[in-house]
N, C-alpha and C positions, 0 to 999 in steps of 0.2 A: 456595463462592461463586465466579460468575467472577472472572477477572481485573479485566474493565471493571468492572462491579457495585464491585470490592472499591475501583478507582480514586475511583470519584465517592462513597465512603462518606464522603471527608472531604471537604467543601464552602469549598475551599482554591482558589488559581489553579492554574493546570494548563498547560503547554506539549504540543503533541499537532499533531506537525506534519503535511503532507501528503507523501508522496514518489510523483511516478507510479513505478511499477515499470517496469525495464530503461531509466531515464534519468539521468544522459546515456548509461551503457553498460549493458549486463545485468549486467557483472560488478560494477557500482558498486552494486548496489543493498543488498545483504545486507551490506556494509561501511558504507551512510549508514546502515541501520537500525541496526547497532549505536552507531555514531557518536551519533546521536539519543540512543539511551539513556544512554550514558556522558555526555553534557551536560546530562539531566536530564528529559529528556519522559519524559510521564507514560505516555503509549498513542501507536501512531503509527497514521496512516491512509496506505493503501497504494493507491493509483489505478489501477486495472484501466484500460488503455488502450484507446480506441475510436475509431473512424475519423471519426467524424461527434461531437462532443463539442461539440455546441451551445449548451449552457447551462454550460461554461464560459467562461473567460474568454480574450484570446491566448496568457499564458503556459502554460497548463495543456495548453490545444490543443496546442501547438507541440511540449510535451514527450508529447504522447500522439503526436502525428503518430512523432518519432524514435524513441520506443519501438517500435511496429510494425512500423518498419522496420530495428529490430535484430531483431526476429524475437519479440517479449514475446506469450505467448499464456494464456490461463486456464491448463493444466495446467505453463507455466512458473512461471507466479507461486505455484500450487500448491504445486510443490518445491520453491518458494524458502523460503515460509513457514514449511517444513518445515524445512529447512536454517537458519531464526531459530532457531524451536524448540528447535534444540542446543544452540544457543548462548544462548539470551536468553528470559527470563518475559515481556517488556513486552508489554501488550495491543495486537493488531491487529485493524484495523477496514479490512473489504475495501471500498474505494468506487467503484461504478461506474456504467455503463446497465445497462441490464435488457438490452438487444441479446445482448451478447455471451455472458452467465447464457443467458439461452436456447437462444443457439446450444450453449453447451457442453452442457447439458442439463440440469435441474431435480433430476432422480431421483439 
């Protein structure tokens, strides 16, 4: 069974925060996700950064805008997840536009 799947088996409250990736630095981001975990979320969702982030909100924008411009790209956040994975089970949930998915490519 997944990870997520195995999260929602028990119909209990759940913490499961949002962190955009590469904010406030690149290097902060694989030290909140653990952080998150050791305080007790359940699964965390990780923000694929986009330049045009409409239907969020200012804070989310603002922290996507500085992510981009440390340089956070799809095959960043890639190795980073990867680099969770060493370290940590907790379930992750990629969240983003379809924009940047395409750009990277489907296949």
């Amino acid at each position: 069974m997944n990870r997520i799947k195995n999260i929602f088996q028990n119909r209990s409250e759940k913490v499961i925060p949002y962190i955009t990736a590469g904010y406030p630095r690149k290097e902060d981001t694989l030290g909140m996700i653990l952080a998150v975990e050791s305080a007790g979320a359940a699964m965390v969702e990780i923000g694929i950064p986009f330049s045009d982030p409409l239907a969020d909100g200012p804070v989310i924008q603002a922290s996507n805008q500085i992510a981009l411009e440390n340089g956070v790209d799809i095959m960043w956040i890639l190795d980073t997840v990867a680099e969770i994975r060493k370290q940590s089970e907790i379930p992750i949930v990629l969240m983003g536009y379809m924009n940047p998915i395409i750009k990277y490519g489907l296949s």
